[in-house]
N, C-alpha and C positions, 0 to 999 in steps of 0.2 A: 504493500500500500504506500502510495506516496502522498506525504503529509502538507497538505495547505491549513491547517486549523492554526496553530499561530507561529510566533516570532522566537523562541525561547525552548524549542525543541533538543536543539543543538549544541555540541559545550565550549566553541572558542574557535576564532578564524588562526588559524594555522602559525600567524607570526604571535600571536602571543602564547598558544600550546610552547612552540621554543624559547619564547624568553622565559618562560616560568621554567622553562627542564633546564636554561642555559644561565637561570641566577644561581649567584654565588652559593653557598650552603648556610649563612650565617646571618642573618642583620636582627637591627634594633627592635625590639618589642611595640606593639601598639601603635605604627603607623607613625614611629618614628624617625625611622632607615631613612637614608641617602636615594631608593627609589621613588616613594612617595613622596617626599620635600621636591623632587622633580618632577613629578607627576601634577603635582599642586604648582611647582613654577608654571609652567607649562599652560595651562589650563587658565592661568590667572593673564600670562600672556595672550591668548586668544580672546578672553572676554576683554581686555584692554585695560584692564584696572588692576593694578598694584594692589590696593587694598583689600580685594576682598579674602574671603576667608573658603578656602577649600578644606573639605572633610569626607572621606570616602566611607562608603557604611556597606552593607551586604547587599539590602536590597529595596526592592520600591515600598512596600506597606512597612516594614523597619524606618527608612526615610522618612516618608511621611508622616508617621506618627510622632516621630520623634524629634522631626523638625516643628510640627503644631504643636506640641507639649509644651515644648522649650519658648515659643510667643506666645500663648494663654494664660492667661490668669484663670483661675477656677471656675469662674462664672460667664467666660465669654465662648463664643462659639466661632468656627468656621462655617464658612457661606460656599456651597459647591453647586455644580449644574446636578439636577438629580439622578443624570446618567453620570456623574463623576464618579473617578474609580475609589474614594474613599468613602463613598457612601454605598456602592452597590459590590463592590467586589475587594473588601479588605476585612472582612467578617467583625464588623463592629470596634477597629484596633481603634481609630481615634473616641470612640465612646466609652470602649472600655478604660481608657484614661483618664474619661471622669470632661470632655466636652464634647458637646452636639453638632450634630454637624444639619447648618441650616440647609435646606436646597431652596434650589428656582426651575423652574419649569422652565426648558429649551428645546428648540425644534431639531437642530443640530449639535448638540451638544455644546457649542458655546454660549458661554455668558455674556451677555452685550453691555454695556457700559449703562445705555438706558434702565433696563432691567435693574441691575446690579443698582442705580444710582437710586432708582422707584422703592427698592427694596431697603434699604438703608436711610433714605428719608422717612419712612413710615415708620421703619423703628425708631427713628429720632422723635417724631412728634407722637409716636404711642403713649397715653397717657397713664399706663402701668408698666411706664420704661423699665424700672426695678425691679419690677417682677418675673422679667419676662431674661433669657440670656444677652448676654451683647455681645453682637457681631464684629469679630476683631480681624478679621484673617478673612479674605475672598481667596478661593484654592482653584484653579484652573491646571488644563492640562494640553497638552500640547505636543503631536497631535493630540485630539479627544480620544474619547472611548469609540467615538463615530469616526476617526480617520481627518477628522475636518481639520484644520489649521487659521489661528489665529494669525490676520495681517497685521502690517507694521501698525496700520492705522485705527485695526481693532483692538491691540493692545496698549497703543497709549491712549487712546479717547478711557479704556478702561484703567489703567493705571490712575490718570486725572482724578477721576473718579471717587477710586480706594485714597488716593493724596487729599482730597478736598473733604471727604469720610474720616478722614485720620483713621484706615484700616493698612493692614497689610496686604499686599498682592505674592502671594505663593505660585510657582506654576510648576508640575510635575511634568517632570522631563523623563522618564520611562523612556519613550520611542522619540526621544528630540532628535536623535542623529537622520531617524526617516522622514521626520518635520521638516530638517533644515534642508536635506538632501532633495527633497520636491518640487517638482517644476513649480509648481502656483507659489513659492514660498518668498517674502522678501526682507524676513527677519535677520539677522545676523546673533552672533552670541554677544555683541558690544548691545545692540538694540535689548534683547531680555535680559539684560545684568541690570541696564538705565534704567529699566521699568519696573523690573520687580523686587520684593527685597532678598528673594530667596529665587533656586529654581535649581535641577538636577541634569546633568546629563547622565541617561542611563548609558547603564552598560552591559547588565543583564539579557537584554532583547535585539541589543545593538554588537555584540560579537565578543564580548568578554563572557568568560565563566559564567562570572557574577558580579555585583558590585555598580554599586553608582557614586555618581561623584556630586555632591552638594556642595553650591555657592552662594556664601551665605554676604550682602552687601548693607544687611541695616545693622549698624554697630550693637543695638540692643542686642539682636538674635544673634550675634558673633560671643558677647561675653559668657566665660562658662560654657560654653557647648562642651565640649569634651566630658563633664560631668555629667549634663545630659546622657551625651551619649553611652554615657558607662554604665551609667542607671539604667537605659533601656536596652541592656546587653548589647549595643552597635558596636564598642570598641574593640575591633579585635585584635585579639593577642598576636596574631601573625600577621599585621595588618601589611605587610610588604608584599604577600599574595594579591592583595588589592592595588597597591604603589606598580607592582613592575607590569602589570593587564591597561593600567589607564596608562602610564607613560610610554607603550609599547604603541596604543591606539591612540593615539593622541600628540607623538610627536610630528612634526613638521612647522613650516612658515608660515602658514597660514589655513583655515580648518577646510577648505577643499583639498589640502597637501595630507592632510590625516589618513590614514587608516580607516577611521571612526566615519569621515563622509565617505569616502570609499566604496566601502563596502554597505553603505545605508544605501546610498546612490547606484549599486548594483541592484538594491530588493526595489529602488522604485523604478528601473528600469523594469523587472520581472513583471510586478503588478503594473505599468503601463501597458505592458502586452497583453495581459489578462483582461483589464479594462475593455480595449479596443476589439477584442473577440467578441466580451459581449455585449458591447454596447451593437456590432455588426450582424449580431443574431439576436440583435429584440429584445435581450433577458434584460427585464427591470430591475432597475438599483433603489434599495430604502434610500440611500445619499449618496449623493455627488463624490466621494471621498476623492483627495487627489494622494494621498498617502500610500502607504504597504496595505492597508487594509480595506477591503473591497465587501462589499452589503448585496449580493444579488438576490433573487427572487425567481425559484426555480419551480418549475410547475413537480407537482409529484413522481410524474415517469421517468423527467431526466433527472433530478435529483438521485432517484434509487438507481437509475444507467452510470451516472459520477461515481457515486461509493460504491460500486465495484471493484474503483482504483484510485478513489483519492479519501483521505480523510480531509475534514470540513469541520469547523465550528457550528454546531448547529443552534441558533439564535430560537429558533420556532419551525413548527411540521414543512414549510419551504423555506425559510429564510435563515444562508451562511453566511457565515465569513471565510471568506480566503486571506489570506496572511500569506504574504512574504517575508524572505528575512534576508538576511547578509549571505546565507551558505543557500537560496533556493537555485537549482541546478537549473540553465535555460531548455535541458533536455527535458524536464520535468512540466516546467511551463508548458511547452512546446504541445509535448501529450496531451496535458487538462484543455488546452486551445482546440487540435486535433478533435479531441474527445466531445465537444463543447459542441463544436461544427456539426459532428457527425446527430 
């Protein structure tokens, strides 16, 4: 069976399997080695800012929770789209911490700046403000859970926004390498540093083992992390297995020079192809996505003709997801296209 159901199947794009078999046998405890202090220059070069603060943690729901911990106070909440992936698919990790996570109802998974702004004025003028939680943290993601992609100019009309709110703007960077890598995309990593105060580049679904990398730019959310994260078991003890995977994917002049776009830019080549198949044979899309991940609507004949020989994400009795990824082989593609025609 060849696998299209998601991004994270696979355990590492081949040059970082050899840098981890070709590191030394020895370094500093807890992500303090000479690989990750480079892995973290690195990274802080690309977003263009000196100051900010890099910390590499295992994985996305570890991230996440542990990044919203550390900006909450006890009684405030975070604001997500209701399809956000910390409200539908992190099994309750930011509530079991002890805050709620507010939604908002969106057609594509993003949050628009209006909305967001609608939502946040009404809490201001609710007249049992105290009684009710306060919204500190707007959590976006990027791509969505839907594939869509936030523009340059939807993300600072929305920043403004969270700025004039005095909230924070978080954005989970899971599949940002496939974000950035997309044709429709016109963000850079200098653009989501400026705008948000936090946000990750994953690594997990983007060609490392494991492991994401968090950039943290509002001095509040900087002080003490590391106790944070020790508190919510992110520190880890061999954190150099994390240093030598992001400095392997990540070095170059400039981030189309990376690895990390590279190989993101191979999976949305794959799903362009995918796209174009079927958009040429009729099959309806839930969304436009321009990402790795693709929403069709397969009548029930060929659906059960596909899973014959492919696995799929199965969303609902016709509706998948195909998922591309950095290792999806175009002989693979090629067949589901094939297959697709026939």
């Amino acid at each position: 069976m060849i696998q299209f159901n998601c991004d994270y199947t696979r355990s590492a794009v081949p040059e970082v399997l050899e840098a981890l078999c070709n590191a030394k046998s020895q370094y500093a405890g807890y992500g303090e080695d000479e690989m990750t202090n480079d892995a973290a220059r690195i990274i802080r070069r690309l977003t263009g800012d000196e100051s900010v603060a890099v910390h590499f943690l295992l994985g996305g729901t570890q991230t996440n929770s542990t990044l919203i911990a550390a900006a909450l106070r006890s009684y405030q909440s975070v604001v997500a789209a209701e399809t956000g992936h910390i409200n539908v698919h992190e099994t309750g990790a930011v509530e079991a911490l002890g805050h709620k996570v507010t939604v908002i109802q969106t057609e594509n998974g993003k949050l628009s700046a209006e909305a967001v702004d609608e939502f946040l004025t009404a809490n201001e003028k609710d007249p049992n403000i105290e009684h009710v939680v306060q919204p500190a943290m707007v959590y976006i993601s990027n791509p969505t859970e839907m594939g869509t992609l936030y523009s340059l100019k939807e993300l600072t009309a929305l920043a403004e926004v969270c700025r004039r709110h005095e909230v924070m703007l978080y954005m989970d960077g899971a599949r940002l390498g496939y974000g950035l890598a997309a044709d429709e995309n016109d963000l850079t990593l200098s653009d989501i540093n400026r705008l948000t105060d936090a946000f990750y580049l994953g690594g997990t679904k983007c060609g490392t083992l494991f492991g994401e990398a968090l950039v943290i730019k509002n001095p509040m959310l900087k002080r003490d992390f590391r106790y944070i994260m020790k508190q919510r078991g992110a520190l880890l003890a061999k954190g150099f297995l994390l240093g030598v995977q992001f400095e392997t994917m990540f070095r170059g002049d400039s981030m189309e020079d990376t690895l990390y776009f590279r190989y993101a830019r191979h999976a949305i080549g794959e799903a362009n192809k995918i796209r174009e198949a079927l958009k040429s044979e009729g099959v309806p899309m839930l969304i436009d996505s321009p990402t790795n991940q693709l929403f069709p609507m397969f009548t029930d004949e060929k659906l059960r003709n596909l899973q014959e020989q492919f696995v799929f994400d199965i969303w609902s009795p016709t509706l998948v997801r195909i998922a591309t990824d950095w290792s999806t082989r175009s002989e693979d593609t090629e067949k589901l296209i094939k297959t697709i025609r026939k």
